[in-house]
C-alpha positions in Angstrom: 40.3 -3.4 -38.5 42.5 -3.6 -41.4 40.1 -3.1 -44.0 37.8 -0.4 -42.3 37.4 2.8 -43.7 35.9 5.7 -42.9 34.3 6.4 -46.5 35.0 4.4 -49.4 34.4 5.5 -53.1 33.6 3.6 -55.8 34.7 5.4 -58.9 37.9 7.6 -59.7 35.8 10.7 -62.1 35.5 14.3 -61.2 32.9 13.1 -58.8 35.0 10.8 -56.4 38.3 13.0 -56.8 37.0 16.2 -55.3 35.1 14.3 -53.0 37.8 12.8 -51.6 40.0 16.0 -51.9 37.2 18.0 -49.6 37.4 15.0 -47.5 41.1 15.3 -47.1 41.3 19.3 -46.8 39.1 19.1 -44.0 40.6 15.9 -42.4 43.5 14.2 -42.8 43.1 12.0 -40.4 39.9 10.3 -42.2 40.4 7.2 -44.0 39.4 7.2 -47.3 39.9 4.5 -50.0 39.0 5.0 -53.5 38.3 1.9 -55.8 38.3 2.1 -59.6 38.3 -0.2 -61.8 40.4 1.3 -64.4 44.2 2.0 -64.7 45.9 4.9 -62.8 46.1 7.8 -65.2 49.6 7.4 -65.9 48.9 3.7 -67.2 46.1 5.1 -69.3 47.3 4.5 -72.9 45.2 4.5 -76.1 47.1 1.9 -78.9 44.6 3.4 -81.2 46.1 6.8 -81.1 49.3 4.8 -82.6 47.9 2.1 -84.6 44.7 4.1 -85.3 42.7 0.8 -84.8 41.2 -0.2 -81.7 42.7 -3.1 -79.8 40.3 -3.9 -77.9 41.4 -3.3 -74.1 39.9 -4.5 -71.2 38.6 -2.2 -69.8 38.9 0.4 -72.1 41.5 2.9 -71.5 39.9 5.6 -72.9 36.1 5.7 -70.6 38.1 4.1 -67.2 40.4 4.4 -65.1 41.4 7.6 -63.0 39.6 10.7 -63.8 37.2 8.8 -65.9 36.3 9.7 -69.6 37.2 13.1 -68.1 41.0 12.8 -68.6 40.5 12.4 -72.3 37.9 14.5 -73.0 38.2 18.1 -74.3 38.1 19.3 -70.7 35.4 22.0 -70.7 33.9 23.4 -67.4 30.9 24.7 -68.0 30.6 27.2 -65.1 26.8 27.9 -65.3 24.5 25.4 -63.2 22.3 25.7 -65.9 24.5 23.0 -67.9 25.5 20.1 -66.6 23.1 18.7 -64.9 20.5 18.4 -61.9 22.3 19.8 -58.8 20.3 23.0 -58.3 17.1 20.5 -58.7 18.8 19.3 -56.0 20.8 22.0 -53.9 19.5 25.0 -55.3 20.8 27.1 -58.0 22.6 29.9 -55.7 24.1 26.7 -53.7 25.2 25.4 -57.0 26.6 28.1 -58.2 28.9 28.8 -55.2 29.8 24.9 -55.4 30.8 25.6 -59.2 33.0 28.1 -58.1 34.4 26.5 -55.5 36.1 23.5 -57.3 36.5 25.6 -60.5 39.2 27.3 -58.0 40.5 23.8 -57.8 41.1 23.3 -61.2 42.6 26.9 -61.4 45.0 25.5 -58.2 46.1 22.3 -60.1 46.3 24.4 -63.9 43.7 25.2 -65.8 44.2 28.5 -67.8 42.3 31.3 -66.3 41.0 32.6 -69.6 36.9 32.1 -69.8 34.8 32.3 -72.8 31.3 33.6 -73.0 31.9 36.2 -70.8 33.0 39.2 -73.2 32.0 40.2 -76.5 28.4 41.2 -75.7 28.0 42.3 -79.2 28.6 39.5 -80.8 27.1 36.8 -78.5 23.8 39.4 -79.0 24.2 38.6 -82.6 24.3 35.4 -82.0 21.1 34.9 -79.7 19.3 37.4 -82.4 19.9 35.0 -84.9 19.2 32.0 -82.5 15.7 33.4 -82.1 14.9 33.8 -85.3 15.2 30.2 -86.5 13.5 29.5 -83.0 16.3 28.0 -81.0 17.0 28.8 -77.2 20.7 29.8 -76.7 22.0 28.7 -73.4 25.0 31.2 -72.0 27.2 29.3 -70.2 30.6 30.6 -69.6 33.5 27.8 -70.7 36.5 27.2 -69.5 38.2 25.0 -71.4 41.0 22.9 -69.9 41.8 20.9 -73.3 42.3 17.2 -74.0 46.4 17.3 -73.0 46.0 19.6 -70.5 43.2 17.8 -68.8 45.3 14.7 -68.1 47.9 16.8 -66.7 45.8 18.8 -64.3 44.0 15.5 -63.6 47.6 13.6 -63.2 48.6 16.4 -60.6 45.3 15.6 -58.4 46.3 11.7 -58.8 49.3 12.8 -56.7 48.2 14.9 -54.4 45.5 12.6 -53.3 47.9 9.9 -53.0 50.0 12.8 -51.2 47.1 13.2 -48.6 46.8 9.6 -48.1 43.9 8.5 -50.0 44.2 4.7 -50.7 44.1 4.5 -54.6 43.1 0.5 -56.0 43.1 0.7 -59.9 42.4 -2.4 -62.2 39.4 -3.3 -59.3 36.1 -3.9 -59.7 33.3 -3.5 -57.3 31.4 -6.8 -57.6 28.9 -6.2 -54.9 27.7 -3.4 -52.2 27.2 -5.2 -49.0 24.1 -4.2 -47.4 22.8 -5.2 -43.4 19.3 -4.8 -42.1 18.9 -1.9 -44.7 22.3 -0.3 -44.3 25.3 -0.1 -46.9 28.2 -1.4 -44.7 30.9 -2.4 -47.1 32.0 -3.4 -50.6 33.0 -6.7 -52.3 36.0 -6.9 -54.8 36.3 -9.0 -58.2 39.1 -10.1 -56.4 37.4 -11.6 -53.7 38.3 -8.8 -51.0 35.7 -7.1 -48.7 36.5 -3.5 -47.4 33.7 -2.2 -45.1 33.4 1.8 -44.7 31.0 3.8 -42.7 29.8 5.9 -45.9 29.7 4.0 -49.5 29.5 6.4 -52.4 28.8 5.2 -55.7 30.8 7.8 -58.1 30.6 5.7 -61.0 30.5 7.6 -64.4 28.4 7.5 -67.8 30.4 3.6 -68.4 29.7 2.5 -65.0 25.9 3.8 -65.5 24.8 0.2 -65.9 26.6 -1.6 -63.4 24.9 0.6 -60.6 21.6 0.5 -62.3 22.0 -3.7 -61.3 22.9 -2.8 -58.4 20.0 -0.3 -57.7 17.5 -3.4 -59.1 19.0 -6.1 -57.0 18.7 -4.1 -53.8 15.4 -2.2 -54.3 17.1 1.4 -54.4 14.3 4.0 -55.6 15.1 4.8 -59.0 13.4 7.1 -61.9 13.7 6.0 -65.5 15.8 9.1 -66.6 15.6 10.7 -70.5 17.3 9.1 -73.0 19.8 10.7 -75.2 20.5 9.4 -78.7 22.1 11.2 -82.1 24.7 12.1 -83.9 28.4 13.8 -83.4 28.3 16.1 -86.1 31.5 17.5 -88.2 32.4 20.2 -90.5 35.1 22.9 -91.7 36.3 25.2 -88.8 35.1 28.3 -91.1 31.8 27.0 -90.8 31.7 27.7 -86.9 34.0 30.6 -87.1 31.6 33.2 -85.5 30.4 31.1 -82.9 33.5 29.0 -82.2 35.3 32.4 -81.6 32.9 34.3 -79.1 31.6 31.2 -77.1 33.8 28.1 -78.0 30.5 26.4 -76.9 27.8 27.5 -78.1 24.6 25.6 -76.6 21.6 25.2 -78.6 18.6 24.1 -77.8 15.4 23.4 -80.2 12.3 21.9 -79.6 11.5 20.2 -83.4 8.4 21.6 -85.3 7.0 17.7 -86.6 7.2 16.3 -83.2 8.1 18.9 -80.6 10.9 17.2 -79.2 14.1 18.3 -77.7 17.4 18.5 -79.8 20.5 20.0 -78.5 24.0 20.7 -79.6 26.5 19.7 -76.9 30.3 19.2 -76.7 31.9 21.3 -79.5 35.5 21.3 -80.3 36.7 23.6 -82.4 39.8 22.6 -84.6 39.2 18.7 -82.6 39.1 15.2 -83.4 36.2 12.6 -83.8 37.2 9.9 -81.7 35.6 7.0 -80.4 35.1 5.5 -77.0 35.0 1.5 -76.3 32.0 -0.1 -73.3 31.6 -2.9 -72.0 31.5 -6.1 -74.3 33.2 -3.8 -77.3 30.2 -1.3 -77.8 31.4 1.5 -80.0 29.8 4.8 -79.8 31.2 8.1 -80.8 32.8 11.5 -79.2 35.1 14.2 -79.8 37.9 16.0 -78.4 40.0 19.5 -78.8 44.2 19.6 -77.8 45.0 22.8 -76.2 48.3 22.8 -78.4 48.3 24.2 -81.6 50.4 21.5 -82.8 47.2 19.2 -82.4 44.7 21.7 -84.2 42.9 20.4 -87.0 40.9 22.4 -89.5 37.7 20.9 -88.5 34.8 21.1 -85.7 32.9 18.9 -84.5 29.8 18.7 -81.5 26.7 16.2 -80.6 23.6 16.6 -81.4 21.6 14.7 -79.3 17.6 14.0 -79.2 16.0 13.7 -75.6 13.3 11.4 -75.4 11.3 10.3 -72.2 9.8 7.4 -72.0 6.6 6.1 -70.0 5.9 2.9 -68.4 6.0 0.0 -69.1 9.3 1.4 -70.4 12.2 1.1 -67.5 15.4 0.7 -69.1 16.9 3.6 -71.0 20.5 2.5 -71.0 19.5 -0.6 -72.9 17.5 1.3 -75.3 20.8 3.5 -76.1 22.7 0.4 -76.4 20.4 -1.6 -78.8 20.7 1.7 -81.3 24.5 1.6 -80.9 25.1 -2.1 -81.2 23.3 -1.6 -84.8 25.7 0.7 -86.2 28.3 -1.4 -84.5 26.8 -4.3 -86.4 26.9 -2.6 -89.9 30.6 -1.1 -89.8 31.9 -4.2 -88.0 32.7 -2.8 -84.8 33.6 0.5 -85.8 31.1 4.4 -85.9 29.5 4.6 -89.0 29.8 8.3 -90.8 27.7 9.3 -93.4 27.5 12.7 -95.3 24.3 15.2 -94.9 23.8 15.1 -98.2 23.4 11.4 -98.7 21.3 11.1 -95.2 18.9 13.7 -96.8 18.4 11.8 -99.7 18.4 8.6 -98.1 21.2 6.9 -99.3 24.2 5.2 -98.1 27.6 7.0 -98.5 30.2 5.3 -100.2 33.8 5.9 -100.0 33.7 7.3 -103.5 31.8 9.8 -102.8 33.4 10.3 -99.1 36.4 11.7 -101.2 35.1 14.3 -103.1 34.3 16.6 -100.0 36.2 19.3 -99.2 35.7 18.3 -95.5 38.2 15.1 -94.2 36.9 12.9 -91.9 39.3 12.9 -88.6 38.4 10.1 -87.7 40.1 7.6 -89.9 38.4 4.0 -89.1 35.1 5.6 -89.8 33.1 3.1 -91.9 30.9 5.3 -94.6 27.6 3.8 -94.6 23.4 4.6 -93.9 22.3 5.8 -90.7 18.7 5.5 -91.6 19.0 1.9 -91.2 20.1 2.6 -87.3 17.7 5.3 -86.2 13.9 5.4 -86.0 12.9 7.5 -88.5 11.4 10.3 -85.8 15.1 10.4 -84.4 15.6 11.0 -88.0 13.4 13.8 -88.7 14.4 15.3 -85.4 18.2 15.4 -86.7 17.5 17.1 -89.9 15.5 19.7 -88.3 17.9 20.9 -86.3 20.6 21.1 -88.4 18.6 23.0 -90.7 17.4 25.5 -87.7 21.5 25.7 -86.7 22.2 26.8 -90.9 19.8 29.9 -89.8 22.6 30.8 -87.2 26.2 29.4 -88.7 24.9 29.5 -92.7 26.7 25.8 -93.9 25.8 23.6 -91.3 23.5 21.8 -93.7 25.9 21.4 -96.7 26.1 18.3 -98.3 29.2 17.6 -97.3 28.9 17.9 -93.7 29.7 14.7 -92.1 27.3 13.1 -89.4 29.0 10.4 -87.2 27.0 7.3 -85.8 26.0 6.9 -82.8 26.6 8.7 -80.1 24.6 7.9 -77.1 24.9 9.3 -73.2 24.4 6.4 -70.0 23.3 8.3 -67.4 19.7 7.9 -67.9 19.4 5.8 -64.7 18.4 8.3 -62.3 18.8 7.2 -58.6 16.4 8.8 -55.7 18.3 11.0 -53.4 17.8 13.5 -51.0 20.2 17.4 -50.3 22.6 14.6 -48.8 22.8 12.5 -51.8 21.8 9.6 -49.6 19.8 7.0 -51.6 16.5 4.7 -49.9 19.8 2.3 -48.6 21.3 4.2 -44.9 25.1 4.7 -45.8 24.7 4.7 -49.5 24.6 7.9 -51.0 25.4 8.2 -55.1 26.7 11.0 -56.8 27.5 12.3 -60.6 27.0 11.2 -64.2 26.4 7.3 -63.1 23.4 8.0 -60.6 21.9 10.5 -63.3 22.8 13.6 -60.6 25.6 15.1 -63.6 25.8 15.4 -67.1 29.6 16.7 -67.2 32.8 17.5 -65.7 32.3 20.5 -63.4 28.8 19.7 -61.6 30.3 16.1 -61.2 33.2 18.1 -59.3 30.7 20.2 -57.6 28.9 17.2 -56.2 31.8 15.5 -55.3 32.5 18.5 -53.0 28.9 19.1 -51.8 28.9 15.3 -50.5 32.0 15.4 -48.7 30.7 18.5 -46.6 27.6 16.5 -46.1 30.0 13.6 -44.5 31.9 15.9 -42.7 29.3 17.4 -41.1 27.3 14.2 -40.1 30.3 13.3 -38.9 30.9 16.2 -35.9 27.1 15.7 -35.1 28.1 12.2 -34.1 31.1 13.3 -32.4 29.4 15.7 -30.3 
C-alpha cells in the first residue's frame, strides 16, 4: 500500500530525529515517514532577525519546523539525567545515562565541539556550591556541552540530510489533523491536507509548541494523562561581569531554591552567557520570551541572560496547566501590544512601572530591542511575585549583583510541557500503537533527554519487531 509505513512520527525535534536515525542504523529497510508541520531547516528564516520586528509567520519559524525550537536555541546538552527531565523515572537512571551518552556521541558524529564544562575546575565549582549553601540553594552539577545557536542549525542541518540520505520520508509545512484510532489501536494519521498515512507504530514527538495540540488529542481519545507542574517566570538579564565566576567554570550553572514565604520551587534554567533575549511566537501570535548564545565571537554580546522559572502543582479540580501558562502570557502580550514586556529590578521592587526614561540610564542595554518597558506586577499573582524576588536575592549571595536595580527582568516566559501523558518503559500510551515521547508528552524538558528518548523508543520498536518476526 502506498501510504503504509512501518512507523510514522509526528514531529521533527530532537525526539523524532534520533528516533528515526536508530531506526535507520538498525534497518534500512524500514519505512519511516516523518511529518512536521514546520519548514525544513533550510527554509527556517526569522524576518525579525532583519527587520527586528516580528512578522507574524505562520507557523512560526522560530518554535517549528525541523529540529524544533532546538535549531535556534543556544544548543546546550545537559549530560546529567538529573536535568532534563523524567527518563530515569522512567528507564532508570543508569539506563539514562548510557542513553545520554549514546546520542551525545551523535552529536559529537554530526559536530558538536568536544569541549565540556562542569567537569574541571573542582576548586572553583566547590566555591561555588559553598556559597550556594549558604544562601540555601541546591546546586545541580550537570556537565554542559554547549553546541551554540549557529552551530546547532548546522549540526541539526547535517542530520536533516542524512536522514533524508537513509531514506526517511521528510513532509514539512503538514499538520497532523487527527490520529486514527480502531477498536483501541492507533493505526494511522490524518493530514490538514486531507491525506491519511497508516503506520504500524504512531509516535507523537511533538515539542513544547505542539504541547497543546496532543493534549486535545489525549482528551478526545481518552489517553491517561496526569496534570503536569506548571512553569511560569521570568528570563532574567544582566552585565556579563555579573556572572563571570559562574559563567566561566559551569557556563550553566543550575540553581535550585525552595522560597522561605511559601516554600515553593524556583530555578534558574537556560543561561547564556554573552547571548541575546529573544522571543518565540505560538499559536494565534502568543509571545513569550527566551534566550540564546552564538558560538562565534562575532555574535557575543556583553550581557547574560537565563529563566527563572516558579514550579507550581496544581490539584483538582484544576486539569489544564498549559492554559493556565497561556492566560499569564496573553496578559503581558495584552499590555505591550503583542510584544515581551521588560521591566527593571529596581522598579519591580518598588512596584512601579518602568518607563523608557528611566530604561536609559542603566548601564545594562536591553538586547532585545522590541521589548516594551512596562509593570510586571500587573501580569503575575503576587505569590509568583514574591517567589521571583526571593530568589534573586538568594542568587546575589552567590554572584553579588544579581539584585541591582538595574537588572532587567523580561516578561513572561512560560514552558508547555505540563501535559504529562501515561506511559510505560516502552513509551506506549493506554491507545495499542501509540507511544509518545519528549517535551510534548511531558517525558523531556530539553534537548539531550529528548534525543535520548528518541533513541530508547526506536530500540523498543526494533525489538518488538524481531519478536513478531520470530
Amino acid at each position: 500500500m502506498k501510504n503504509q509505513y512501518d512507523v510514522i512520527i509526528v514531529g521533527a525535534g530532537p525526539g523524532g530525529i534520533f528516533c528515526a536515525y536508530e531506526l535507520m542504523e538498525k534497518r534500512r529497510d524500514l519505512k519511516v515517514l516523518m511529518i512536521e508541520k514546520g519548514r525544513s531547516i533550510e527554509k527556517r528564516n526569522c524576518p525579525k532577525r532583519v527587520t527586528n520586528r516580528c512578522v507574524g509567520c505562520n507557523p512560526c519559524a522560530i518554535t517549528t519546523g525541523f529540529a524544533g525550537a532546538g535549531a535556534f536555541s543556544d544548543g546546550k546538552l545537559s549530560l546529567s539525567p538529573d536535568v532534563g527531565g523524567n527518563l530515569p523515572d522512567i528507564l532508570g537512571y543508569d539506563e539514562t545515562l548510557q542513553l545520554i551518552g549514546e546520542s551525545d556521541s551523535i552529536y559529537l558524529k554530526f559536530g558538536a565541539d568536544e569541549k565540556v564544562y562542569g567537569i574541571d575546575k573542582q576548586n572553583e565549582i566547590r566555591e561555588i556550591r559553598r556559597k550556594a549553601i549558604n544562601a540555601n540553594l541546591k546546586l545541580i552539577e550537570c556537565p554542559i556541552r554547549h553546541l551554540g545557536t549557529e552551530e546547532g542549525y548546522r549540526i541539526y542541518s547535517s542530520l536533516q540530510t542524512h536522514l533524508e540520505q537513509q531514506g526517511v520520508t521528510l513532509m514539512f509545512n503538514t499538520m497532523v489533523n487527527e490520529i486514527i484510532i480502531e477498536d483501541g489501536f492507533a493505526t494511522g494519521v490524518i493530514t490538514d491536507k486531507g491525506e491519511t498515512f497508516y503506520g504500524n507504530e504512531i509516535i507523537s514527538a511533538v515539542g513544547r509548541e505542539g504541547a497543546e495540540w496532543f493534549c486535545k488529542v489525549c482528551e478526545d481519545q481518552g489517553i491517561e494523562t496526569r496534570v503536569g507542574t506548571v512553569d511560569v517566570g521570568v528570563r532574567v538579564e544582566v552585565r556579563d561581569e555579573v556572572m563571570q565566576f559562574l559563567n566561566e567554570n559551569l557556563y550553566e550553572a543550575k540553581l535550585v531554591y525552595h522560597t522561605p514565604t511559601f516554600d515553593d520551587k524556583v530555578r534558574t534554567f537556560c543561561t547564556n552567557p554573552s547571548g541575546e533575549v529573544a522571543s518565540e511566537y505560538y499559536e494565534n501570535g502568543l509571545a513569550v520570551v527566551n534566550g540564546h548564545a552564538y558560538k562565534s565571537k562575532d555574535h557575543k554580546t556583553n550581557n547574560t541572560n537565563f529563566a527563572l522559572l516558579v514550579s507550581k502543582n496544581f490539584t483538582k479540580p484544576f486539569h489544564t496547566p498549559i492554559e493556565y501558562g497561556k492566560q499569564i502570557a496573553q496578559l503581558s502580550n495584552m499590555l505591550c501590544g503583542g510584544r515581551i514586556l521588560v521591566q527593571t529590578y529596581g522598579d519591580f521592587k518598588r512596584g512601579r512601572r518602568t518607563t523608557e526614561e528611566r530604561l536609559c540610564r542603566n548601564n545594562l542595554i536591553p538586547t532585545l530591542k522590541d521589548a516594551v518597558p512596562g509593570d510586571l506586577s500587573l501580569v503575575f499573582p503576587h505569590r509568583i511575585m514574591v517567589d521571583i524576588v526571593e530568589m534573586i536575592e538568594a542568587l546575589d549571595k552567590v554572584t553579588p549583583g544579581i539584585a541591582a536595580d538595574e537588572t532587567l527582568m523580561y516578561g513572561v516566559e512560560v514552558k508547555f510541557y505540563s501535559n504529562k501523558v501515561v506511559v510505560n518503559k516502552d513509551f506506549e500510551t493506554s491507545i495499542q500503537g501509540l507511544r509518545a515521547i519528549g517535551d510534548g508528552a511531558g517525558v523531556t524538558r530539553g534537548l539531550q533527554q529528548a534525543s535520548a528518548n528518541g533513541i530508547s523508543v526506536a530500540r523498543s520498536i526494533l525489538t518488538k519487531m524481531e519478536q513478531e518476526n520470530r
